[in-house]
C-alpha positions in Angstrom: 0.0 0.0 0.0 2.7 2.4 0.9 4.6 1.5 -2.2 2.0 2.1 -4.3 1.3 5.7 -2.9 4.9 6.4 -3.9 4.4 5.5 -7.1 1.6 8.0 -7.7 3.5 11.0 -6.3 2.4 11.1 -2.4 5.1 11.4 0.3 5.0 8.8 2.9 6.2 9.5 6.6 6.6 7.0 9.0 7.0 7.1 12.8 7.5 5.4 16.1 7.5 1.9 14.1 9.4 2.2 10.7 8.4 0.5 7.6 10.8 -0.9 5.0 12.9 2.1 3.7 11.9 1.9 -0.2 8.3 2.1 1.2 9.2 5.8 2.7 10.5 9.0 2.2 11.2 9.9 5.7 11.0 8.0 9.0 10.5 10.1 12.0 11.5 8.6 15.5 11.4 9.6 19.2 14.7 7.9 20.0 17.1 4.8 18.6 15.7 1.5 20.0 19.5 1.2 21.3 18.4 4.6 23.3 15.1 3.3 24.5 16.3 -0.1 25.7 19.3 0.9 27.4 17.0 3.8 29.3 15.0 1.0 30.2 17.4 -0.9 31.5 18.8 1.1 33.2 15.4 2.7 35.0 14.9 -1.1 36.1 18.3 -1.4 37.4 18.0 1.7 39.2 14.5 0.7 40.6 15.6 -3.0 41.6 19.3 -1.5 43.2 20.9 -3.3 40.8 19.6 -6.9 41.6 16.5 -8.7 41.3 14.2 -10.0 38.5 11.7 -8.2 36.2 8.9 -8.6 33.8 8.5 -7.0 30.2 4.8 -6.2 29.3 5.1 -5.8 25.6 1.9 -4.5 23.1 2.3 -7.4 20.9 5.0 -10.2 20.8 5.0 -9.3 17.2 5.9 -5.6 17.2 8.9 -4.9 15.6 9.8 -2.1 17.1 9.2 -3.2 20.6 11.3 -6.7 19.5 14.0 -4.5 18.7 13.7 -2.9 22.3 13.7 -5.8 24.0 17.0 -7.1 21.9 19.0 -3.8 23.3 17.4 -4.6 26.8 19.2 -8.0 26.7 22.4 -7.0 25.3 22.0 -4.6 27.9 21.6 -6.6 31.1 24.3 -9.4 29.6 26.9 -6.6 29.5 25.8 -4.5 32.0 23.6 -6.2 35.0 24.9 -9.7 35.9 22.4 -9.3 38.6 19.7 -8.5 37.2 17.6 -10.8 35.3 14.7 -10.9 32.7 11.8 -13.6 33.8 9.5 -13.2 31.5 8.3 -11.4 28.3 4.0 -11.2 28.1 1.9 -9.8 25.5 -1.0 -7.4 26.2 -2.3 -7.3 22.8 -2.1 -3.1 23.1 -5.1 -3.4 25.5 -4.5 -1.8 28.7 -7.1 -4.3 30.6 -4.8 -7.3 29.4 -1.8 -5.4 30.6 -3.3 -4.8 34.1 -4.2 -8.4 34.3 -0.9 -10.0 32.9 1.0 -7.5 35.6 -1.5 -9.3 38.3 -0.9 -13.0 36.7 2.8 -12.6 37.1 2.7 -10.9 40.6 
């Protein structure tokens, strides 16, 4: 769909999640995912005093933009947090409800 705009003349933007780059003219983003999962990472570390386990809540499991997040957050703790460790990765399906409840399921 976004090819075929291109090919009749209209701009495409992206943002937030990218699409392929001959899709696009310009992708916009808030940060790097290297930037956003190291932040992260380091807002759990700083939370847990360095030690401890923690849980991702995630939107979908198939968001790649949230995949690449997660990939930084591990490279992240294996080089950074020997203490701290990941225990599980849950999908909330972007519906805050399912979020709440897969917080209280792994509480």
């Amino acid at each position: 769909m976004l090819r075929k705009a291109r090919e009749r003349g209209i701009r495409v933007l992206t943002w937030d999640a990218d699409a392929e780059p001959d899709a696009r003219d310009f992708f916009v983003n808030q940060a790097t995912a290297e930037g956003i999962g190291n932040t992260l990472t380091d807002e759990a570390a700083r939370l847990l005093g360095g030690t401890g386990e923690f849980a991702i809540i995630t939107g979908a499991l198939s968001a790649a933009n949230q995949n690449e997040w997660i990939a930084f957050i591990k490279k992240r703790l294996a080089d950074k947090y020997p203490n701290l460790k990941l225990a599980t990765i849950r999908p909330s399906d972007d519906d805050r409800d399912k979020a709440f409840s897969e917080t209280q399921t792994i509480l």
